[in-house]
ZAMARGU-4260 file (C-alpha; in steps of 0.2 Angstrom, whole numbers, plus 5000, padded with zeros to 4 digits):
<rodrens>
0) 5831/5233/5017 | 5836/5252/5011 | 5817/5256/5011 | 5815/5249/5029 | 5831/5258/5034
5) 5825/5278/5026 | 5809/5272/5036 | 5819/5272/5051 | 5828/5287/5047 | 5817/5301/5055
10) 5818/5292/5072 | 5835/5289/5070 | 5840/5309/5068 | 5825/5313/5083 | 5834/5299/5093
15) 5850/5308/5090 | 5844/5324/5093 | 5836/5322/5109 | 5852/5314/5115 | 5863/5329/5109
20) 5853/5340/5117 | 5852/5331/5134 | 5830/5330/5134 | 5825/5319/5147 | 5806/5314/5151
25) 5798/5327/5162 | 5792/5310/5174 | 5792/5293/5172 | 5773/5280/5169 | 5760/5291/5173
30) 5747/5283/5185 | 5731/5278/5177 | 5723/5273/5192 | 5724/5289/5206 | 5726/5307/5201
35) 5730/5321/5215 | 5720/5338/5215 | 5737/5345/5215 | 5756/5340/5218 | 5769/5351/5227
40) 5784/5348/5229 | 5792/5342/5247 | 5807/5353/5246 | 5808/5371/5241 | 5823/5382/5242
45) 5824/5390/5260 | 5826/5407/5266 | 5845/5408/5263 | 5844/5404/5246 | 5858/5388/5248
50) 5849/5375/5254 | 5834/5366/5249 | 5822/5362/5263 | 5804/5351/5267 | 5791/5362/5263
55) 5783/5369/5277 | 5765/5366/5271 | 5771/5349/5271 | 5773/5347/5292 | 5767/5338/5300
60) 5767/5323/5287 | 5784/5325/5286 | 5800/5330/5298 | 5812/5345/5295 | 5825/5340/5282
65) 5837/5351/5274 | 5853/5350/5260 | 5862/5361/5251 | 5857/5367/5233 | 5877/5366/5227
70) 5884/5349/5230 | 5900/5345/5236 | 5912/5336/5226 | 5914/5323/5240 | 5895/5323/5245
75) 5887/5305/5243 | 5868/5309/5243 | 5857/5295/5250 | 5837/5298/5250 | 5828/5287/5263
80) 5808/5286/5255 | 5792/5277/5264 | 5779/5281/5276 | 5781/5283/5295 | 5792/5268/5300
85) 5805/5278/5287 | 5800/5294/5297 | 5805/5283/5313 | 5788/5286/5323 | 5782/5284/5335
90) 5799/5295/5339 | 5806/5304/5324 | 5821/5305/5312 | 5834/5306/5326 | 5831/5288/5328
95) 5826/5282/5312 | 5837/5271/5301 | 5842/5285/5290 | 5851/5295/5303 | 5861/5276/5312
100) 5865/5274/5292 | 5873/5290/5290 | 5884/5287/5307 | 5889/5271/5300 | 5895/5277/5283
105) 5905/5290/5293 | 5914/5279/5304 | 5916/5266/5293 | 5922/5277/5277 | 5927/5295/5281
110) 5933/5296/5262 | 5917/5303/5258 | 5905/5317/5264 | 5887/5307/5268 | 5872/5315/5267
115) 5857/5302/5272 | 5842/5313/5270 | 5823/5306/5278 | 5810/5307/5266 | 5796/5297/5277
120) 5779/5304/5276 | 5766/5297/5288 | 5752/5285/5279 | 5762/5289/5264 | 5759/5274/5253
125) 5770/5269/5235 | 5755/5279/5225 | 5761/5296/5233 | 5780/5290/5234 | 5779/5290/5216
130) 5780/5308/5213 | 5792/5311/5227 | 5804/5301/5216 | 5802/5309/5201 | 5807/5324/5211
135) 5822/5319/5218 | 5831/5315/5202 | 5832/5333/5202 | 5843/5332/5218 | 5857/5323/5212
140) 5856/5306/5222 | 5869/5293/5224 | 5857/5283/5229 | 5838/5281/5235 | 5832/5268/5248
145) 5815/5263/5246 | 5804/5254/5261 | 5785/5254/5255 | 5771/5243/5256 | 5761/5245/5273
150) 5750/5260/5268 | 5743/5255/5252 | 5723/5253/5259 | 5724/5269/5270 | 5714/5280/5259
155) 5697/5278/5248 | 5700/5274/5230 | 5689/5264/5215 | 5700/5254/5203 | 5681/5252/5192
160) 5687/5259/5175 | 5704/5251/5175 | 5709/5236/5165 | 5725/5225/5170 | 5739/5228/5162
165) 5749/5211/5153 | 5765/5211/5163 | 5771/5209/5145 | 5765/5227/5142 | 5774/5233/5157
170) 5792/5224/5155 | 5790/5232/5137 | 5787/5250/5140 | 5800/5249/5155 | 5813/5243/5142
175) 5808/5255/5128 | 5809/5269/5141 | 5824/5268/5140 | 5825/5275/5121 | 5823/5293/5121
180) 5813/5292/5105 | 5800/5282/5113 | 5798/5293/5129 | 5797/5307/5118 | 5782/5303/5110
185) 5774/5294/5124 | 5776/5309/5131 | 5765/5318/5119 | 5754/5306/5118 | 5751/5308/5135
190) 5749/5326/5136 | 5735/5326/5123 | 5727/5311/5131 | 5728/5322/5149 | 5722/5339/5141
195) 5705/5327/5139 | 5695/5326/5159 | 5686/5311/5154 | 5703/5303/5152 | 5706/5309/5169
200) 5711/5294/5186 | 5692/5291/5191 | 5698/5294/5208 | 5706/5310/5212 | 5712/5310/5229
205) 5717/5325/5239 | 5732/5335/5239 | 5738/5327/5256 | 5736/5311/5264 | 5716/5308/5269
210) 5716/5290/5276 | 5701/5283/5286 | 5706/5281/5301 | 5711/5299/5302 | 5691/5301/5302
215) 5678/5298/5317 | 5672/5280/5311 | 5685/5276/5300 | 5685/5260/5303 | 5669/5256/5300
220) 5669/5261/5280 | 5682/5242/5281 | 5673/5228/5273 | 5680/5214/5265 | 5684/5215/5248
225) 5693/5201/5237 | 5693/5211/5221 | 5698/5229/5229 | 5710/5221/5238 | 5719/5212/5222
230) 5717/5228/5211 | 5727/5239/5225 | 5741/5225/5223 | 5739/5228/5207 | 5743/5247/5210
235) 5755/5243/5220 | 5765/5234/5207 | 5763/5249/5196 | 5770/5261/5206 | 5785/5249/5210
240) 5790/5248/5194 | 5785/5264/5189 | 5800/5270/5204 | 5812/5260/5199 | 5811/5265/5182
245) 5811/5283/5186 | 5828/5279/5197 | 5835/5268/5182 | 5830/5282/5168 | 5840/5294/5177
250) 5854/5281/5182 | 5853/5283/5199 | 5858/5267/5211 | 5842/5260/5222 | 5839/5248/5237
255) 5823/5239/5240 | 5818/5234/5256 | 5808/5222/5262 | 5796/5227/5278 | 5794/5219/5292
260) 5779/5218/5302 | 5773/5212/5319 | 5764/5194/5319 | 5766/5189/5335 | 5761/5204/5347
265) 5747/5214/5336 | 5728/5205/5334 | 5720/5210/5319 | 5710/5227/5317 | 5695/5221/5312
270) 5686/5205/5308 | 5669/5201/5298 | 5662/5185/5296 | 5659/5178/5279 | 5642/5184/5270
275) 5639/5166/5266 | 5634/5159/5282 | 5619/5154/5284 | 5609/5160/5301 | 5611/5143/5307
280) 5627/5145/5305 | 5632/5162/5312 | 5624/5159/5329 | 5633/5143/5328 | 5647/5153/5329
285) 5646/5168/5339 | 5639/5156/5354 | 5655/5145/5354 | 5666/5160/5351 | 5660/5167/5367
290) 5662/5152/5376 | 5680/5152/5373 | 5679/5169/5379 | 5671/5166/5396 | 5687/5161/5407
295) 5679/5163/5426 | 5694/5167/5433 | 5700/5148/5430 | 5715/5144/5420 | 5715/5141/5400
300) 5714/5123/5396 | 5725/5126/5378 | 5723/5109/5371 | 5703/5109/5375 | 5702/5129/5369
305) 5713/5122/5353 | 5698/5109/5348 | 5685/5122/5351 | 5694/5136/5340 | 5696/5121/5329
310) 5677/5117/5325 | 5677/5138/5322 | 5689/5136/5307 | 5677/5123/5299 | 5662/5134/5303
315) 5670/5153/5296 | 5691/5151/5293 | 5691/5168/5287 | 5686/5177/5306 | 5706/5186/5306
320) 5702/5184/5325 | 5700/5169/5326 | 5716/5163/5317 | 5726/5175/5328 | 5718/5167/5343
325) 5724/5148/5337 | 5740/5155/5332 | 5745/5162/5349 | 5738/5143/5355 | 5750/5135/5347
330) 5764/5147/5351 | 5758/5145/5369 | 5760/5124/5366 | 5777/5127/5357 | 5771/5122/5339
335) 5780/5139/5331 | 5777/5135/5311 | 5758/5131/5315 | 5757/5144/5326 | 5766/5157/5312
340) 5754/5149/5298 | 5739/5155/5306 | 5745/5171/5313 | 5749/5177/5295 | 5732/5170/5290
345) 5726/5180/5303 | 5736/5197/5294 | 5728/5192/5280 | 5710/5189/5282 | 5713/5208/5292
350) 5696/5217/5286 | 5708/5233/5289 | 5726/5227/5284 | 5738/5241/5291 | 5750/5228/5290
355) 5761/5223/5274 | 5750/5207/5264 | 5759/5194/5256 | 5752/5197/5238 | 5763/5213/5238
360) 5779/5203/5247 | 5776/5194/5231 | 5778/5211/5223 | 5792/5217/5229 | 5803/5200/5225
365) 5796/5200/5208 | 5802/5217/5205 | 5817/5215/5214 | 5820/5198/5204 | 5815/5206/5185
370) 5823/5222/5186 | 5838/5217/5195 | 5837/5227/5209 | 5844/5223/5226 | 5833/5220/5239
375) 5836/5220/5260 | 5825/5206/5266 | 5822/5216/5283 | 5807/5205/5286 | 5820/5188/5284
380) 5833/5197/5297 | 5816/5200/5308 | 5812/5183/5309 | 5830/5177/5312 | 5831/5189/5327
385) 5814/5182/5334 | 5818/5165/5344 | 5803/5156/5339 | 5804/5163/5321 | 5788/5177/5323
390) 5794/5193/5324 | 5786/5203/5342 | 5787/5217/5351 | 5806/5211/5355 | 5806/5223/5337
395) 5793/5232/5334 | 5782/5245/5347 | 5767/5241/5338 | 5761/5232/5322 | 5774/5239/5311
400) 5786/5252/5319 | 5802/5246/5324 | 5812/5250/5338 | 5825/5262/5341 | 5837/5246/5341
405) 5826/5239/5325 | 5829/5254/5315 | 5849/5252/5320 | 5849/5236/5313 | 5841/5241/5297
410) 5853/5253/5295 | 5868/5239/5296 | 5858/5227/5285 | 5858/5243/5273 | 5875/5245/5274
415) 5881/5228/5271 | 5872/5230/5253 | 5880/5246/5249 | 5898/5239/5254 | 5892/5223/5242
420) 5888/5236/5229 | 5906/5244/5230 | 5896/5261/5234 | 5907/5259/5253 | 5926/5256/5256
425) 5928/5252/5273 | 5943/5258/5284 | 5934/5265/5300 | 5936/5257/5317 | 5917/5244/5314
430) 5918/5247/5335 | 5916/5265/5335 | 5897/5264/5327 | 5890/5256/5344 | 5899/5271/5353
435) 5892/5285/5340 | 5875/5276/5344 | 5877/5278/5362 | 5884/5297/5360 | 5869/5301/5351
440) 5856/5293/5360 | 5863/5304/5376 | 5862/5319/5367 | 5845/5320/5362 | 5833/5329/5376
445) 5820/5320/5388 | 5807/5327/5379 | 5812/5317/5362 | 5809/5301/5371 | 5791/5308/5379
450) 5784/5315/5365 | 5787/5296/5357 | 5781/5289/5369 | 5764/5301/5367 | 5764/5299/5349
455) 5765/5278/5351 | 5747/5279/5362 | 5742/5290/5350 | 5745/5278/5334 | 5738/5263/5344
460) 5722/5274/5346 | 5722/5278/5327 | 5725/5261/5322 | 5711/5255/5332 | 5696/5269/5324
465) 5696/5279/5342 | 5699/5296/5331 | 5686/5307/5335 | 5687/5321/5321 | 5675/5323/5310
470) 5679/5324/5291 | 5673/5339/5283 | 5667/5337/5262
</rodrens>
C-alpha cells in the first residue's frame, strides 16, 4: 500500500501545484477529424480600448456585437452561439431570440444588469462553434446558450482516417478532465503529437465557412451517402461533448437547445433514386412519377394519387420527394401522424439535408441526458404550437428560420429554464415584456424589415443551388 501511495506521490504534488497556481488547459478535446488553416478570434478589443467587439474581418458571417473589457459587479453575461437562426436571419439580431431574451430578463428582474450577446455565425456549424467556446470562457459568462445542429453537412470534409471513438473513451476523458493532472499531460501529449503534420486532421478546412451551396453547382457535388452521413453524426457528438466540457471545465452554467425545423411547408432539396434499381425498374418509376404529375387543369383525386404514390414506395422509398408528396396527402386527407411520419422520412432521405436529422436529435438528448445538462426542447414547443402537430410556415420563413414571433417564444421557453435554474428572481410586471416587444419592433427603421425580406429570397435561392459564383482554388 505505501509503495502504491509514493507511486502516486509525484502526481499528487503536480496536481497540487497546478491548482495552487491557477493552470487551466489552454482548450478543451482537440478535434481529430477537421483542422482549420487558421483560427481568429471573433472578438478583439475595439478602438477605445474598453470594449471587446466582432472582429471586423469576421462581417459578414457575423453581426456587430460589442461588451465591455471590465465587468460590472451586477453584469449577468449570457452568450447566445449557433448559426444563422441564432443570428436571427433572414432579418438580424434586433429580432433574434438573444435581443427578446435580454428584454425579458430586464423586465422580469431589474436586480441585475443583463447582457445577452449574439454569437450566430451564418452556416456555422458545432465543428467551428467549438473554438468560439473555448474563447468565450475568456469573457467571463454566466452562462452560454447553445442552439446547433442544422449546418453540419454545409461544407466538404473526409472522415477516411478516423476511427470511432468507444463512448466509454469519451465519458472517460470528459470525467478525468476534470483532474488537472490529466489535462496537464494530455496537453503535452497533444502538443508533441500536433508538432508531427502527418498527425494533422486529413481535412483542413478554410479559415472561414466555404459551404457548397455558396458555389455555382453546389448542389450538384450532393449524393447520397450512408457512411458519410453517420461519421458527421459522429462529429457532431464530438464536438457537443467536446462544448459542454469546455463550459463544465471552466464552471460556466449552459442551456442546450433543441431546433426546430420546418416539415410541413419545405419539400426536400434534392432527391436521387437508389443505385440498386434495376433499368426496369427506374423507368418503372419515373413514368408513374410523371403521371401523378400531369394534372390538366382537373382536380387532385387524393385517394387515387395516394394508391399511385403508394406503388412508388414499393418501387424506391428512399425518393425524399416522394415521401414529402404522400405526406402532404395525408395531411390534405386529415391523417396528421401518417402524414408527419413521411414528411420526416422525407427530411431524412434529403440527398442535401440543410435541415436538422434525427440521428443528431438523438445526440443532443444523449448528451443532454449524460452530462446532466438542461435542454429547451424548442422543436416539442414547435410542434405543440402547430394545430395538426407539423410545425409550418405559421413558425418558420423557410426550412429552418423562425419568425420574428418564433424567435420571441424561444426566448420565453429560454427564460422559463433559467428561472428553473434559480439564475432569474422574478418581480417585474410579466405584462410589460409584450409592450417592450411592441416598443422595439416600432423602433427599428423600414429598411430593417426590407432588407429581411431581400435576404429571405436570397436564402431560398442559395438553399435551392441558384448561386452563380464561381469558386476559386
Amino acid at each position: 500500500m505505501g509503495a502504491v501511495l509514493l507511486g502516486l506521490l509525484p502526481f499528487l504534488l503536480l496536481e497540487l501545484g497546478l491548482q495552487s497556481f491557477g493552470w487551466q488547459p489552454p482548450g478543451s478535446i482537440s478535434d481529430p477529424y477537421v483542422g482549420f488553416s487558421s483560427i481568429r478570434s471573433l472578438f478583439e478589443v475595439d478602438d477605445s480600448g474598453t470594449c471587446y467587439e466582432v472582429a471586423k474581418s469576421r462581417y459578414p458571417l457575423f453581426c456587430p456585437e460589442s461588451f465591455l473589457i471590465e465587468k460590472p459587479a451586477d453584469e449577468f453575461r449570457v452568450f447566445c452561439l449557433g448559426g444563422s437562426t441564432v443570428q436571427g436571419r433572414p432579418f438580424a439580431i434586433e429580432t433574434a431570440f438573444s435581443t427578446w431574451l435580454e428584454l425579458r430578463l430586464q423586465a422580469v428582474d431589474p436586480s441585475k444588469q443583463w447582457n445577452v450577446i449574439n454569437c450566430g455565425g451564418v452556416s456555422y456549424a458545432s465543428y467551428r462553434l467549438a473554438p468560439i467556446m473555448e474563447e468565450i470562457m475568456g469573457y467571463e459568462p454566466d452562462l452560454v446558450v447553445l442552439y446547433t445542429g442544422h449546418n453540419e453537412f454545409l461544407e466538404d470534409r473526409t472522415y477516411e482516417s478516423v476511427k470511432a471513438t468507444p463512448l466509454w473513451a469519451v465519458t472517460a476523458h470528459e470525467w478525468l478532465s476534470s483532474i488537472k493532472t490529466y489535462a496537464f499531460l494530455r496537453n503535452v501529449v497533444v502538443d508533441i503529437r500536433n508538432s508531427d503534420t502527418a498527425s494533422l486532421p486529413a481535412t483542413q478546412l478554410s479559415t472561414e465557412v466555404e459551404a457548397r451551396l455558396d458555389f455555382r453547382k453546389g448542389l450538384e457535388k450532393y449524393h447520397r451517402d450512408d457512411q458519410w452521413k453517420r461519421d458527421v453524426v459522429q462529429h457532431f457528438e464530438h464536438n457537443l461533448r467536446r462544448m459542454v466540457m469546455t463550459a463544465r471545465n471552466a464552471n460556466v452554467p449552459l442551456i442546450l437547445c433543441n431546433p426546430t425545423c420546418n416539415l410541413r411547408d419545405a419539400s426536400p432539396f434534392k432527391s436521387q433514386n437508389r443505385s440498386e434499381l434495376s433499368s426496369a425498374e427506374l423507368e418503372q418509376f419515373v413514368e408513374l412519377w410523371e403521371s401523378i404529375q400531369i394534372r390538366d387543369g382537373a382536380m387532385p383525386d387524393l385517394v387515387h394519387d395516394l394508391e399511385k404514390l403508394q406503388q412508388l414506395v414499393k418501387i424506391d422509398p428512399r425518393y425524399a420527394e416522394l415521401q414529402y408528396r404522400i405526406g402532404q396527402t395525408y395531411q390534405q386527407l386529415g391523417q396528421f401522424k401518417q402524414a408527419k411520419q413521411h414528411l420526416i422520412r422525407a427530411k431524412e432521405e434529403d440527398i442535401c439535408p440543410l435541415r436538422i436529422i434525427e440521428p443528431i436529435y438523438d445526440v443532443i438528448a444523449d448528451v443532454s441526458r449524460d452530462t446532466r445538462v438542461p435542454l429547451v426542447d424548442v422543436k416539442a414547443f414547435f410542434e405543440a404550437r402547430a394545430s395538426d402537430g407539423i410545425p409550418g410556415r405559421e413558425s418558420l420563413l423557410d426550412h429552418v428560420h423562425p419568425t420574428i414571433r418564433g424567435h420571441q417564444l424561444i426566448s420565453g421557453l429560454l427564460l422559463d429554464e433559467m428561472i428553473r435554474q434559480g439564475m432569474v428572481k422574478p418581480s417585474g410586471d410579466l405584462i410589460d415584456q409584450e409592450k417592450l416587444f411592441t416598443a422595439h419592433l416600432e423602433s427599428l427603421p423600414y429598411m430593417y424589415f426590407e432588407l429581411g425580406k431581400d435576404r429571405l429570397a436570397g436564402l431560398k435561392r442559395w438553399a435551392e443551388g441558384k448561386v452563380t459564383h464561381e469558386k476559386t482554388e
